[in-house]
C-alpha positions as CSV (number, residue, x, y, z in Angstrom):
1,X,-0.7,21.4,-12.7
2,X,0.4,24.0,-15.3
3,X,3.7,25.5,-16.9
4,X,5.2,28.3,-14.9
5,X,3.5,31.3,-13.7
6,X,0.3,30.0,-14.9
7,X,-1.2,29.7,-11.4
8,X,-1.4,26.0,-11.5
9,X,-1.9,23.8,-8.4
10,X,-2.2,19.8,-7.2
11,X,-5.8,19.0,-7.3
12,X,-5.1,16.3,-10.3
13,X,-2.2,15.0,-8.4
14,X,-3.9,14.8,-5.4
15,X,-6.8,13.0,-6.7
16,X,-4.8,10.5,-8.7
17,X,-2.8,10.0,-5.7
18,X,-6.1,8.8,-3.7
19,X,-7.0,6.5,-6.8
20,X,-4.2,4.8,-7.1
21,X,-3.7,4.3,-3.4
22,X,-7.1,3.4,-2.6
23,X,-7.3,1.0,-5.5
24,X,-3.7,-0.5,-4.2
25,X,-4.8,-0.9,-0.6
26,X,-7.9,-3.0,-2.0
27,X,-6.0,-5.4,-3.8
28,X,-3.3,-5.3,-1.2
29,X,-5.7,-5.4,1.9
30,X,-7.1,-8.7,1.3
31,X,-4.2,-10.7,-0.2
32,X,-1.9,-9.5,2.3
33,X,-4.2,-10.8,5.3
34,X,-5.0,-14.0,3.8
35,X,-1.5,-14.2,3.3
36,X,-0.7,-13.3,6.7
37,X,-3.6,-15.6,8.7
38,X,-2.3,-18.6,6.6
39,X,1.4,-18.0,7.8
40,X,0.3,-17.7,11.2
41,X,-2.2,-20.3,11.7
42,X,-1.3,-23.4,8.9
43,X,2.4,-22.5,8.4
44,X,4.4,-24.5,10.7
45,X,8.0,-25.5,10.3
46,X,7.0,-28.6,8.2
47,X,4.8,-26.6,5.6
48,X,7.4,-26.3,2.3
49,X,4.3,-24.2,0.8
50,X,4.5,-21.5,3.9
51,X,7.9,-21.4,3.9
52,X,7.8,-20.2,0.0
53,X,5.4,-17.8,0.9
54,X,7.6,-16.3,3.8
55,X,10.5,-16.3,1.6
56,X,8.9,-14.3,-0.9
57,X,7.2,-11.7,1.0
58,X,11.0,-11.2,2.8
59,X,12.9,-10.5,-0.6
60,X,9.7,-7.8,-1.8
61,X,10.0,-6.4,1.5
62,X,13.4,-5.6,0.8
63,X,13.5,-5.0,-2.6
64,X,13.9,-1.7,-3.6
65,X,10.7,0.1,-5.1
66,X,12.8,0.8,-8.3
67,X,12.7,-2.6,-8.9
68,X,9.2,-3.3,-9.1
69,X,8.0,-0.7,-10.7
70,X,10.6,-2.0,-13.7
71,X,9.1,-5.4,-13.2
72,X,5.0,-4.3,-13.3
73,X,6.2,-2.1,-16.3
74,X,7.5,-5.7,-18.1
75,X,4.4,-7.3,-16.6
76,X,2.0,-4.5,-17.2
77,X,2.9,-1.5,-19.2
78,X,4.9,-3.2,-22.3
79,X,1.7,-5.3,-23.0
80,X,-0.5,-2.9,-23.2
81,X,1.7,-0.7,-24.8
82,X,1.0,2.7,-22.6
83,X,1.6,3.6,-19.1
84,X,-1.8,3.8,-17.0
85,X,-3.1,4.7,-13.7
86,X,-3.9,1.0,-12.6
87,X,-0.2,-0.4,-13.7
88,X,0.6,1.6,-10.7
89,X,-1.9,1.0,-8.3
90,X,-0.5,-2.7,-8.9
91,X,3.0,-1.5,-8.5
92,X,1.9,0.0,-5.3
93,X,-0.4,-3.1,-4.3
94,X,3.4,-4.8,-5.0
95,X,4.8,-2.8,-2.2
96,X,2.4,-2.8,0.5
97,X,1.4,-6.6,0.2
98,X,4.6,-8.1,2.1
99,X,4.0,-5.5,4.6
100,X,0.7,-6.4,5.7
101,X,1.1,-9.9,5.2
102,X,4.8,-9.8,8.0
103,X,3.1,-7.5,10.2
104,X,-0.6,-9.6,10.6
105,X,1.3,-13.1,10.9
106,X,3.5,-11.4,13.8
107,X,0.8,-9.8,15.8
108,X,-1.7,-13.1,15.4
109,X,1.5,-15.1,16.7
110,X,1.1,-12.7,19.8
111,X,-2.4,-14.0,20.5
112,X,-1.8,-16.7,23.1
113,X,-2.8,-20.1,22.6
114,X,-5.2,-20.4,25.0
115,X,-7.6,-18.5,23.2
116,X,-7.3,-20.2,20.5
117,X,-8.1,-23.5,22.5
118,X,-10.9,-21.7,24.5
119,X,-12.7,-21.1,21.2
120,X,-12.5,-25.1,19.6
121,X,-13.1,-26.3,23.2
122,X,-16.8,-23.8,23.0
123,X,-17.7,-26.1,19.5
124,X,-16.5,-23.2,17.4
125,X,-14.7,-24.5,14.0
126,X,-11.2,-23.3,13.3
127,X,-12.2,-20.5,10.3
128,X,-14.3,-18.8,12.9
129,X,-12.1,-19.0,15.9
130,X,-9.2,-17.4,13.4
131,X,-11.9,-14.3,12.2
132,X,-13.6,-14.0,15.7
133,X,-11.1,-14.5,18.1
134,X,-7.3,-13.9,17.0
135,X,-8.1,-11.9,14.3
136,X,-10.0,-9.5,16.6
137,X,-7.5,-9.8,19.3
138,X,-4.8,-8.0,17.2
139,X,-6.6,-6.2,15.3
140,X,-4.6,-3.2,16.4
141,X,-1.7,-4.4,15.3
142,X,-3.0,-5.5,11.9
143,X,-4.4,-2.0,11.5
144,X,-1.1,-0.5,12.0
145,X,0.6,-2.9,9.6
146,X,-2.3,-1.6,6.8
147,X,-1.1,1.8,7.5
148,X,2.4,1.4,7.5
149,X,1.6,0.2,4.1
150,X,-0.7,3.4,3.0
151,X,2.2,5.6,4.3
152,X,4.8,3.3,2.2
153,X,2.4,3.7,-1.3
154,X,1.7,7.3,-0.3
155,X,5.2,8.7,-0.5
156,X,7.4,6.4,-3.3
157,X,8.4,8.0,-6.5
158,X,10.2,5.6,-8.6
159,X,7.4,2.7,-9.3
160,X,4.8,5.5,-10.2
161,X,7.4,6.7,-13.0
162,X,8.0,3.4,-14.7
163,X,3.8,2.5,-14.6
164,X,1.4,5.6,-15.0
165,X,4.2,7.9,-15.5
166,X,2.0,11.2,-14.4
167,X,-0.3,13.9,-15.8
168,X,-0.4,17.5,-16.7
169,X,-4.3,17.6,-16.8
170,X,-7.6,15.9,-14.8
171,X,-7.3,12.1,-15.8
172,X,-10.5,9.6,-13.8
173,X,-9.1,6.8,-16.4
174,X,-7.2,3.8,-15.0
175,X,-6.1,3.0,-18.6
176,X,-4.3,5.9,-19.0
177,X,-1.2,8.0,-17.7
178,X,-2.4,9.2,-14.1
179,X,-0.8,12.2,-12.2
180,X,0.4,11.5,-8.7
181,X,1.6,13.2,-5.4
182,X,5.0,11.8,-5.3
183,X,5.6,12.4,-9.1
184,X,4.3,15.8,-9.0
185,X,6.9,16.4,-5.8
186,X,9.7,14.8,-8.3
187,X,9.1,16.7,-11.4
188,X,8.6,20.4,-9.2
189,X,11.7,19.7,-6.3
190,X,14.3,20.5,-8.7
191,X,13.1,22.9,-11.2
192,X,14.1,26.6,-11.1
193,X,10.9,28.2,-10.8
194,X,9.5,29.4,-7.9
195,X,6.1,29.0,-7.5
196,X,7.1,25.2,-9.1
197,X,9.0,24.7,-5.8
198,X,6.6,25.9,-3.7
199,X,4.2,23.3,-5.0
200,X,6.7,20.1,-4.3
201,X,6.8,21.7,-0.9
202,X,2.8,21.9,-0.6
203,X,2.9,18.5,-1.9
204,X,4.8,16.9,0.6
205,X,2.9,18.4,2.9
206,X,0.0,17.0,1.9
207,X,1.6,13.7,2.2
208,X,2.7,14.1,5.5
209,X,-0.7,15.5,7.0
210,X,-2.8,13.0,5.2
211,X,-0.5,9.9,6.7
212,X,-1.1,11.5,10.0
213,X,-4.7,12.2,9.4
214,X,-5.3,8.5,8.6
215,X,-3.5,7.4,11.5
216,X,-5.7,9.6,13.9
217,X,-8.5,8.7,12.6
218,X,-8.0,4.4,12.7
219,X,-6.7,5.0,16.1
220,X,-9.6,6.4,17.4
221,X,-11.8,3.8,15.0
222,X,-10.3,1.0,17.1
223,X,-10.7,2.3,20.3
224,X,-14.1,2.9,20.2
């Protein structure tokens, strides 16, 4: 990225993008499915606990992203006093966590009971009949809740501008301001230079294709 007519392009953007992403999905990843196989499997209608948990993944499903990235810049950025790639990859984690955890404790509710009893009535205990059996039974739909999540983190703006705030220049540090996809779209949409417009429009692009690539390519994954 550069000032105007300089020839400047997205490669910074599009590498911080696939940091901060990636890092996201691995916190979100594995929160969100323990979140979601303890929902499913141990929350029943007289678990207070579980119904906490539901309640709160609802209200950050529906909160809007402006929100939390104000609240990971109280959490995160004010006490460390600068804005930083990782503040938001955990803004983004933020947003894709409920998402996972609703989607993977509505597709193992689809898995029908008898499975679950034809597994504990082979001698199998309940941990592996949960990982072996339901959790590879909807595995599809888990896989599409993880990428309805990458698509979520992949296009939003506003957390990204409260947390690591973006970056003229290459930046490989988490500790410090990190350029982004979405910001870079933000900051080039509305300007009133040309080739600056063109880029927003080669960035959301990029956004698109790479969603659609990732799609493509788990789909086939699962099949096979």
């Amino acid at each position: 990225m550069g000032p105007p007519g300089s020839g400047g392009g997205l490669g910074n953007a599009i590498l911080g993008s696939i940091i901060q992403t990636g890092l996201a999905l691995a916190m979100a990843a594995p929160l969100g499915l323990f979140c979601g196989i303890y929902l499913s499997e141990y929350g029943g209608k007289h678990n207070h606990f579980a119904s906490v948990v539901r309640f709160v993944s609802d209200v950050l499903m529906s909160a809007p992203s402006i929100l939390i990235g104000l609240f990971i810049y109280q959490l995160v950025v004010v006490p460390w006093g600068h804005f930083s790639g990782f503040a938001g990859a955990v803004a983004l984690a933020v947003l894709a966590v409920p998402v996972i955890v609703r989607t993977t404790e509505d597709m193992l509710r689809l898995v029908p009971t008898s499975m679950r009893e034809a597994g504990a009535a082979l001698g199998a205990p309940r941990w592996r009949v949960i990982l072996s059996l339901c959790l590879r039974s909807a595995r599809q739909g888990v896989l599409t809740g993880i990428l309805l999540a990458v698509a979520r983190m992949g296009g939003e703006t506003a957390p990204l501008l409260f947390t690591s705030l973006g970056n003229q220049t290459w930046s490989l540090r988490l500790d410090k301001p990190m350029a982004s996809l979405p910001v870079a779209i933000y900051q080039y949409a509305g300007a009133s230079y040309d080739d600056w417009v063109q880029l927003a429009w080669a960035g959301a692009l990029l956004i698109t294709c790479g969603v659609l690539m990732i799609n493509i390519i788990v789909r086939l994954s699962a099949r096979r």
